[in-house]
C-alpha positions, 0 to 999 in steps of 0.5 A: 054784488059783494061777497055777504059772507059772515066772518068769525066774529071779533073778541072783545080783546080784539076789538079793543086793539082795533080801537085803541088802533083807530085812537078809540078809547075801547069802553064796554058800550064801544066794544059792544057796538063795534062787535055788533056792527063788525060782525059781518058786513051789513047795514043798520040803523042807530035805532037798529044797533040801540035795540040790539045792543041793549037787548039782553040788558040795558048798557047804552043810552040812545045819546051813547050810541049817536056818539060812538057811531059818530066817533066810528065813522070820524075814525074810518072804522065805519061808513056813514049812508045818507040813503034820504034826509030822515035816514042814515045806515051805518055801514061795516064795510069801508071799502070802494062800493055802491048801494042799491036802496030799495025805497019799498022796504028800506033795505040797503044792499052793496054792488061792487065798485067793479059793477059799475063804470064812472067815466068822468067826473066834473071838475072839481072846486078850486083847492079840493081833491076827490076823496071817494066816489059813492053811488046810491041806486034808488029801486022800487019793487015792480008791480006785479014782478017777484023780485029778489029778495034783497037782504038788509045787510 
C-alpha cells in the first residue's frame, strides 16, 4: 500500500500558482476545493467535498463543484475513480497506482503499482496508444473475520 502520510498543507497563494500552472483560473471556490482535495492523498466524493467545502459558510453551489472537479481531472490536477456507475471518488493522488474498493462500506484505499504485475495487455485498437493502466480490486468484509480497518482516503 501507499504511503498515507499527511503533507503540510498548500497556501492559498500556493495553490493559486498551481492552477494558474494547470492553465485553472484560480477562483475563491477553486481554491478552496483544491486546498481541500490536496491536503493529503485520499479520496472523496463531489457530495463529500460539497459538504466540506460549504461547512463554515456557504462559498459553492453543487453545479460549482461538479464543474470544477470536472476542470481538475481534464487538467491532470486530479484523477477521476469510476468504483461502480452510481459513483465516482475524486482521487489527489495522480501518480501510477491500483485501488482495493471494499463494496461493504464503500471505502477506496491505494496499492502501489509495484504491488501488482500486469504481464500483458490485449492488443490495442487500430490508431490508439496505452495511456494508463488502472485496476480496481473489488473486496468485501469476510463474515465472521476482523478485518483491517480500511481508511477512506
Amino acid at each position: 500500500m501507499l504511503d498515507q502520510s499527511d503533507n503540510p498543507p498548500m497556501s492559498r497563494d500556493e495553490v493559486a500558482a498551481l492552477l494558474r500552472a494547470r492553465g485553472i483560473n484560480p477562483t475563491q471556490q477553486r481554491i478552496e476545493i483544491a486546498q481541500l482535495l490536496l491536503a493529503r492523498p485520499q479520496h472523496l466524493s463531489a457530495e463529500q467535498i460539497l459538504v466540506l467545502v460549504n461547512k463554515e459558510r456557504p462559498l459553492a453551489s453543487k453545479a460549482t463543484v461538479y464543474n470544477t472537479l470536472r476542470t481538475f481531472a481534464e487538467q491532470g490536477l486530479i484523477n477521476e475513480v469510476i468504483v461502480d456507475p452510481t459513483r465516482v471518488l475524486y482521487d489527489s493522488n495522480t501518480g501510477a497506482h491500483h485501488h482495493f474498493y471494499n463494496l461493504d462500506t464503500g471505502t477506496l484505499m491505494d496499492v502501489g503499482a509495484d504491488q501488482l504485475s500486469i504481464s500483458a495487455l490485449p492488443s490495442l485498437p487500430a490508431g490508439t496508444v496505452a495511456a494508463g493502466v488502472e485496476v480496481i480490486i473489488r473486496v468485501r468484509n469476510a463474515p465472521g473475520a476482523q478485518t483491517e480497518s480500511m481508511q477512506a482516503v
